[in-house]
C-alpha positions as a Markdown table, in Angstrom:
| # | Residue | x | y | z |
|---|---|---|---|---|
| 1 | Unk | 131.0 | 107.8 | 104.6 |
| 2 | Unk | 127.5 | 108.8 | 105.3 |
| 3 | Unk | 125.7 | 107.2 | 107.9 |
| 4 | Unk | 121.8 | 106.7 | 108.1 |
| 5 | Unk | 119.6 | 105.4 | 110.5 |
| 6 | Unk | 116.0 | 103.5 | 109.6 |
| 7 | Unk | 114.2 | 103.6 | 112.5 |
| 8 | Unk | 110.7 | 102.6 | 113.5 |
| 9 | Unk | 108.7 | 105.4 | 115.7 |
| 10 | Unk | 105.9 | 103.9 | 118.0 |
| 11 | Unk | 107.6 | 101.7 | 121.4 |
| 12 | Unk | 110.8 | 102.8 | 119.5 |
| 13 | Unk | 111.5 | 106.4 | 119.8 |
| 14 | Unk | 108.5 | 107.3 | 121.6 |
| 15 | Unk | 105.3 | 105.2 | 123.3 |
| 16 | Unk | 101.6 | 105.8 | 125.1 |
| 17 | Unk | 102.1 | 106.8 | 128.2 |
| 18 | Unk | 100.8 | 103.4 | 129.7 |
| 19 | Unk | 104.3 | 101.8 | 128.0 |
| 20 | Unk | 106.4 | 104.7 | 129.8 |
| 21 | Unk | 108.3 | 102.7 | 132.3 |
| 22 | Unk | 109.7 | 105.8 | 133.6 |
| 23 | Unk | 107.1 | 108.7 | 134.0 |
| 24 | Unk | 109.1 | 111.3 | 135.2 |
| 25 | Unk | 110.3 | 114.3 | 132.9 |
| 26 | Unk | 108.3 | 113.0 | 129.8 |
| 27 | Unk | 107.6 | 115.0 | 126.7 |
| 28 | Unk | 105.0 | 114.9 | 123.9 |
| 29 | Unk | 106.2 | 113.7 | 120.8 |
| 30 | Unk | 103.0 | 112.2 | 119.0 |
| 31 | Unk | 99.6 | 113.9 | 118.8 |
| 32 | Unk | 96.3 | 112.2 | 118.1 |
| 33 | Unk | 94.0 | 114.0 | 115.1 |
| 34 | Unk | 92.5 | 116.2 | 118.0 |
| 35 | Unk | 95.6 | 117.7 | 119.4 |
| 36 | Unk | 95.5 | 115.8 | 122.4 |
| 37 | Unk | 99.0 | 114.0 | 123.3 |
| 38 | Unk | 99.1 | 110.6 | 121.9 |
| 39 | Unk | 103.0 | 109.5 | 122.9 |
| 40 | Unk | 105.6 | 110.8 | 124.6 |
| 41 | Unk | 109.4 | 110.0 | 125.0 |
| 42 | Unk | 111.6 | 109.8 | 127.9 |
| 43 | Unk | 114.8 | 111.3 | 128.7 |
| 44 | Unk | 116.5 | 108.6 | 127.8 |
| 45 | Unk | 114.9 | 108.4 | 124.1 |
| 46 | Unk | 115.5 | 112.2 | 123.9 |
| 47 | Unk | 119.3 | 112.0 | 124.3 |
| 48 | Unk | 119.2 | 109.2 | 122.3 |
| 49 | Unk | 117.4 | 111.0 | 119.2 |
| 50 | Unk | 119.8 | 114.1 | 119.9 |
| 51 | Unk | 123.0 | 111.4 | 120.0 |
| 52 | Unk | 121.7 | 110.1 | 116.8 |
| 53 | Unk | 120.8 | 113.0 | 114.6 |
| 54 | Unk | 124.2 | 114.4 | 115.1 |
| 55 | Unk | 126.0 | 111.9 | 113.7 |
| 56 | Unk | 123.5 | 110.4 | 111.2 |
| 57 | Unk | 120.5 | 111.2 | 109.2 |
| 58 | Unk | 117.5 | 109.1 | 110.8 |
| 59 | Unk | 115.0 | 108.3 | 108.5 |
| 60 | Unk | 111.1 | 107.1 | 109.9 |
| 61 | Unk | 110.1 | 103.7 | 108.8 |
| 62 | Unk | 107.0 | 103.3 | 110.6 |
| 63 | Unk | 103.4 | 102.0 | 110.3 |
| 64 | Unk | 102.3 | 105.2 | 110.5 |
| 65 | Unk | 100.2 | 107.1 | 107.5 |
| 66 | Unk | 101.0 | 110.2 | 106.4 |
| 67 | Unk | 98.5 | 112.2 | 108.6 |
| 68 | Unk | 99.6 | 110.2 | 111.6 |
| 69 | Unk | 103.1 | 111.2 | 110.5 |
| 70 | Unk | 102.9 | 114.7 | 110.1 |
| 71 | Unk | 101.6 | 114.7 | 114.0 |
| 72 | Unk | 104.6 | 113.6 | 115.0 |
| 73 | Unk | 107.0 | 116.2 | 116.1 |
| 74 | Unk | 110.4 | 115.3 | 116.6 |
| 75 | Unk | 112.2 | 116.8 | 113.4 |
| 76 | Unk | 113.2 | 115.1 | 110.0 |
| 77 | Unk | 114.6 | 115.8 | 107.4 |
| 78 | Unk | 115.3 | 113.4 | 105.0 |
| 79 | Unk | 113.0 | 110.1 | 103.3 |
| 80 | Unk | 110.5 | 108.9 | 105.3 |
| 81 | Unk | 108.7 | 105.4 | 105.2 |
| 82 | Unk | 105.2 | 105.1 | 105.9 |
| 83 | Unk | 102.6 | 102.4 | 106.1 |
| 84 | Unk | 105.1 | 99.4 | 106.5 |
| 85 | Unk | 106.4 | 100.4 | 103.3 |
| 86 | Unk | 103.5 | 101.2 | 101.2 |
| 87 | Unk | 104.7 | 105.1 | 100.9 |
| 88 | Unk | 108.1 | 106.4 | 100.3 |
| 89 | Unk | 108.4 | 110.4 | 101.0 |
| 90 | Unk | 111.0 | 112.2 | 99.3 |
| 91 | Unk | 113.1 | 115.0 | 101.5 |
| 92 | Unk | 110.8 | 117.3 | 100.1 |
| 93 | Unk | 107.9 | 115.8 | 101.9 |
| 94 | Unk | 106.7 | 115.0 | 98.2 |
| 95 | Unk | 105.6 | 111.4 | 97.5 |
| 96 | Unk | 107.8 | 109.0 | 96.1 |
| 97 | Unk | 105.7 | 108.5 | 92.4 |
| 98 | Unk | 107.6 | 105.5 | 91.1 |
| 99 | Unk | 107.5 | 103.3 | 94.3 |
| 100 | Unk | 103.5 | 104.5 | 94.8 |
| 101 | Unk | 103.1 | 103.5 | 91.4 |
| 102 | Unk | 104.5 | 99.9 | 92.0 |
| 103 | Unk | 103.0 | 99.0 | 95.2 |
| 104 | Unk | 99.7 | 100.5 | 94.1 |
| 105 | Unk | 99.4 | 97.9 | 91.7 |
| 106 | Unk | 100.7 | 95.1 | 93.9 |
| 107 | Unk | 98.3 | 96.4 | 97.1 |
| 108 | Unk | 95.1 | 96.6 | 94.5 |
| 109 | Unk | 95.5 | 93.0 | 93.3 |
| 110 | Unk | 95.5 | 92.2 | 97.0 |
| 111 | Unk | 92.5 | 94.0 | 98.0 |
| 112 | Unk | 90.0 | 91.2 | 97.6 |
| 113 | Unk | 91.3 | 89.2 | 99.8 |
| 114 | Unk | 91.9 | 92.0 | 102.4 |
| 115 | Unk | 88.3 | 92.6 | 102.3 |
| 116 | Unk | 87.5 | 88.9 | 102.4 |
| 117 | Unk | 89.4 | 88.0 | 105.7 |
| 118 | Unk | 87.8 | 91.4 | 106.8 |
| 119 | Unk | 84.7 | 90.1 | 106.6 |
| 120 | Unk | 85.3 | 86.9 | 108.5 |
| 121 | Unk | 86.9 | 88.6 | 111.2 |
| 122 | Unk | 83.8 | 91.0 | 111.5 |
| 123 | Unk | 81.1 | 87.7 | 111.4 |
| 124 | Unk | 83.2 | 86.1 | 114.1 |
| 125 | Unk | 83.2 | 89.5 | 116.0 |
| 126 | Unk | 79.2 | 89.2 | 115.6 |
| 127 | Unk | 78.9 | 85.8 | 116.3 |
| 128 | Unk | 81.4 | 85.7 | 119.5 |
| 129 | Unk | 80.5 | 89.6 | 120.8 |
| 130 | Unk | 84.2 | 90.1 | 120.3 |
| 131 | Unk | 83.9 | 94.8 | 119.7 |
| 132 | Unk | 86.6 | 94.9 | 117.6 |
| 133 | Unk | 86.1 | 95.2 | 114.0 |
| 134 | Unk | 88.4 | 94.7 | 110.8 |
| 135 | Unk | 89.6 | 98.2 | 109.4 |
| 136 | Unk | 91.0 | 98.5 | 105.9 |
| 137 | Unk | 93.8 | 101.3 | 105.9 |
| 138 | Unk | 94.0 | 102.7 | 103.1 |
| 139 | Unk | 96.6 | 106.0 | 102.0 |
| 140 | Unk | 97.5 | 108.0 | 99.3 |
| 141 | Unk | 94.4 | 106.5 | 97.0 |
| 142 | Unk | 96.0 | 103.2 | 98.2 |
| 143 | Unk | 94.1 | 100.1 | 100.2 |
| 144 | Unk | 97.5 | 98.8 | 102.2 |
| 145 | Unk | 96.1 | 96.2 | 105.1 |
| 146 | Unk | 93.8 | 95.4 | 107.9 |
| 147 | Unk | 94.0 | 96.2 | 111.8 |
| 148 | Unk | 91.9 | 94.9 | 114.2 |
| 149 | Unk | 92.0 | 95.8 | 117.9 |
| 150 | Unk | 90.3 | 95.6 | 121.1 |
| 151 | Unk | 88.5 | 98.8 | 122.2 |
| 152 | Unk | 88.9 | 97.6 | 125.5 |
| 153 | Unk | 92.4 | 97.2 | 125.2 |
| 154 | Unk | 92.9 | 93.1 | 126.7 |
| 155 | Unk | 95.5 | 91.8 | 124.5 |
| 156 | Unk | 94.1 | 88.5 | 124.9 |
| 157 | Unk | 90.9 | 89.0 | 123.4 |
| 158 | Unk | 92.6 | 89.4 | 120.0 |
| 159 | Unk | 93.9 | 85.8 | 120.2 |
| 160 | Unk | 90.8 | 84.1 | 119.1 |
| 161 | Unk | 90.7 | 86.4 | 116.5 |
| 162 | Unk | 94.4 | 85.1 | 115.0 |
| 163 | Unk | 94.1 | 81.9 | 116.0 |
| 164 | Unk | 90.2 | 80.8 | 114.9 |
| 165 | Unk | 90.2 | 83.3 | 111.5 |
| 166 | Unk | 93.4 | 84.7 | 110.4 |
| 167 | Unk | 95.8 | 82.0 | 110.7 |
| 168 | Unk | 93.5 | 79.3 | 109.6 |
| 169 | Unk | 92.4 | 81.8 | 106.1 |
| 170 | Unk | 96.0 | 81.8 | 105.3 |
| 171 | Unk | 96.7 | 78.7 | 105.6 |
| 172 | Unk | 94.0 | 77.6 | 103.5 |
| 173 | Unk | 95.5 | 78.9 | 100.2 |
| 174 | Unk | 96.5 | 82.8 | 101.3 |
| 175 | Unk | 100.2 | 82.4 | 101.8 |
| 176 | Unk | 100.4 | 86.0 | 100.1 |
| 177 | Unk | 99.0 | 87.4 | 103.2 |
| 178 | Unk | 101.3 | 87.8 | 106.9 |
| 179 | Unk | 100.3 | 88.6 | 110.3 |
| 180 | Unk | 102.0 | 91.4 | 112.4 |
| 181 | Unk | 101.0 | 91.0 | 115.9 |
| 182 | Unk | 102.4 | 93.2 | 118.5 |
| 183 | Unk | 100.4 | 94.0 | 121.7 |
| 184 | Unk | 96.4 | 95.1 | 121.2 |
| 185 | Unk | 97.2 | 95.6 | 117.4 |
| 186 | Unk | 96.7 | 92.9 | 114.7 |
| 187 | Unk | 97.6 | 93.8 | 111.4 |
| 188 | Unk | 96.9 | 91.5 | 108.3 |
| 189 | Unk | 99.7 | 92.2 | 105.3 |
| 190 | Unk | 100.0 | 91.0 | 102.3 |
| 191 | Unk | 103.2 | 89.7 | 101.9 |
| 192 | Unk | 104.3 | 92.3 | 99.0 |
| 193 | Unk | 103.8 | 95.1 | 101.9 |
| 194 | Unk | 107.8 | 94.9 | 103.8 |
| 195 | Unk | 109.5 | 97.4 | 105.1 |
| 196 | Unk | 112.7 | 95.6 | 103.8 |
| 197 | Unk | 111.6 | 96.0 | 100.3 |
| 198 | Unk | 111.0 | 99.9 | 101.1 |
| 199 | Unk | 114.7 | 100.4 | 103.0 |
| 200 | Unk | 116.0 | 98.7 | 100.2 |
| 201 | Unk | 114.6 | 101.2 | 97.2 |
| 202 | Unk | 116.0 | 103.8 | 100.3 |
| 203 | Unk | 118.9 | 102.7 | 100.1 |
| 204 | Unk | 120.0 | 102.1 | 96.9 |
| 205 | Unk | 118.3 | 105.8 | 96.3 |
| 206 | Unk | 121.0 | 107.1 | 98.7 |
| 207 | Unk | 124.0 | 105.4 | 97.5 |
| 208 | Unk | 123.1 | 106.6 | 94.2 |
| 209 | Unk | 123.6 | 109.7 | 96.0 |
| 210 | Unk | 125.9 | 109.8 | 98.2 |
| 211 | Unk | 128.0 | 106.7 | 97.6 |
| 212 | Unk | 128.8 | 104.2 | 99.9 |
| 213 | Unk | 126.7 | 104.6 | 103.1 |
| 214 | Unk | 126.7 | 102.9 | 106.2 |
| 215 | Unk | 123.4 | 102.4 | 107.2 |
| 216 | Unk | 121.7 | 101.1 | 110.9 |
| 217 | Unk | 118.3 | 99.3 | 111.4 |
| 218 | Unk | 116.5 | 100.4 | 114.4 |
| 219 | Unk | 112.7 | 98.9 | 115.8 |
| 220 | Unk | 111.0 | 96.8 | 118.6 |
| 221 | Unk | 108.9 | 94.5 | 117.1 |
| 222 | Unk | 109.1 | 90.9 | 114.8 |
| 223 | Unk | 108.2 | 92.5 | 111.9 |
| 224 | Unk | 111.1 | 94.9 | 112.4 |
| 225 | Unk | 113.5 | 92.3 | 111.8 |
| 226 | Unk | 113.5 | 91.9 | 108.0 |
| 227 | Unk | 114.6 | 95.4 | 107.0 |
| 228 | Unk | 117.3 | 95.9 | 110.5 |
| 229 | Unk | 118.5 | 92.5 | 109.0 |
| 230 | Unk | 119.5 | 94.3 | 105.6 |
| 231 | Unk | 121.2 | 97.2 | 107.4 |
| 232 | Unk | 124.8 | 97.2 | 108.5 |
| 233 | Unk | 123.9 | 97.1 | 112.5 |
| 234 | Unk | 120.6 | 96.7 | 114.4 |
| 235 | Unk | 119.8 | 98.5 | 117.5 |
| 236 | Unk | 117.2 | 97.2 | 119.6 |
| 237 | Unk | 115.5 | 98.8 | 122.0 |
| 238 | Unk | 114.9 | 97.3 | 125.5 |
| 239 | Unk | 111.7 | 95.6 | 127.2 |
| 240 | Unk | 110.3 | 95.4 | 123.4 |
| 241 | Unk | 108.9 | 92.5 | 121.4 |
| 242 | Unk | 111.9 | 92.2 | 119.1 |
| 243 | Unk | 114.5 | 92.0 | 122.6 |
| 244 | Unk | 112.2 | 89.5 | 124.0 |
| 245 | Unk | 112.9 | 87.3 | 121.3 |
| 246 | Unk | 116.6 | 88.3 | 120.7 |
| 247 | Unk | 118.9 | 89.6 | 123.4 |
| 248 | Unk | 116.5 | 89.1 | 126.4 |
| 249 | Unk | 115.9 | 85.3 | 125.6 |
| 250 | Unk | 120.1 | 84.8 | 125.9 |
């Protein structure tokens, strides 16, 4: 029976150096558009990765887009999820057409009210001298959520943001719409955007294939739970978001 492994990427299988906690014998794994390093993985992760790939195919299911992606360089070969969910590539590195055909739809009927939140978040940005500034990501022709974060990187000045704009906008008749908060990164989703929904169309892709499977969930962050919840086993990483809640909090 073939095993697979969904696995997020960033504080999962590699991190900034400034969320190393060990900094000796670290090695790039993530590079920004420039070429300079942008993450790195420790020993630990390394073996791990190496102890993984032999005995399962690990498959990305990240935030990521696909230019971010392809500056990662750790080696994969099969799918690959990308923008929490909103692209599917195929082994060949082609895109999935059917899936980007569905959630294109979906993600265009919830672009208005992306750009309407984004717009409150930047007023209250001019109005409280917050820097940060609402930024629609868009992909593959495709307008997926927004992410706001703080240049200066203080977590805490992203909680007015949450708590004064974003929460309050959903509540008042947006329930289609979900925050992901994880450190100095606020992301606004709409609701249709999951990685679950993604591993799912993965899955039933690869049993179509293969057969039964036996497949493992693998991230460090809330948002990470939905789709680890629909694999077989869940791996967790320590000192995360997602252990904090879980394991840690035992």
């Amino acid at each position: 029976m073939k095993k697979f492994l969904f696995a997020d990427l960033d504080d999962t299988l590699f991190q900034t150096l400034e969320k190393c906690a060990v900094r000796e014998n670290l090695e790039p794994a993530a590079y920004y558009a420039n070429g300079s390093v942008c993450s790195l993985t420790t020993p630990a992760q390394r073996a791990f990765f190496a102890f993984a790939s032999e005995g399962m195919t690990v498959i990305p299911t990240t935030a990521r887009s696909i230019d971010a992606f392809r500056r990662v360089h750790l080696g994969f070969s099969s799918y690959v999820i990308l923008n929490f969910g909103g692209v599917i590539l195929q082994p060949d590195g082609s895109i999935d057409a059917a899936w980007q055909a569905r959630m294109h739809e979906k993600m265009t009927a919830a672009l208005p009210g992306l750009q309407q939140l984004g717009a409150r978040i930047n007023a209250h940005a001019v109005r409280t001298g917050f820097k940060g500034r609402a930024r629609l990501v868009e992909d593959a022709g495709t307008p997926f959520f927004i992410v706001v974060k703080d240049p200066d990187k203080v977590v805490a000045n992203l909680t007015p943001v949450e708590d004064e704009v974003v929460r309050p906008w959903i509540a008042d008749g947006h329930g289609d719409y979900c925050v992901h908060r994880n450190g100095n990164n606020l992301a606004i989703l709409p609701t249709a955007l999951d990685k679950a929904n993604a591993v799912a169309y993965v899955r039933e892709r690869l049993v179509r294939e293969h057969g039964d499977i036996i497949s493992f969930g693998m991230g460090d962050s809330r948002s990470d739970a939905r789709f680890m919840a629909d694999c077989d086993y869940a791996i967790i990483p320590r000192r995360t978001q997602l252990s904090k809640l879980t394991v840690e909090a035992l």
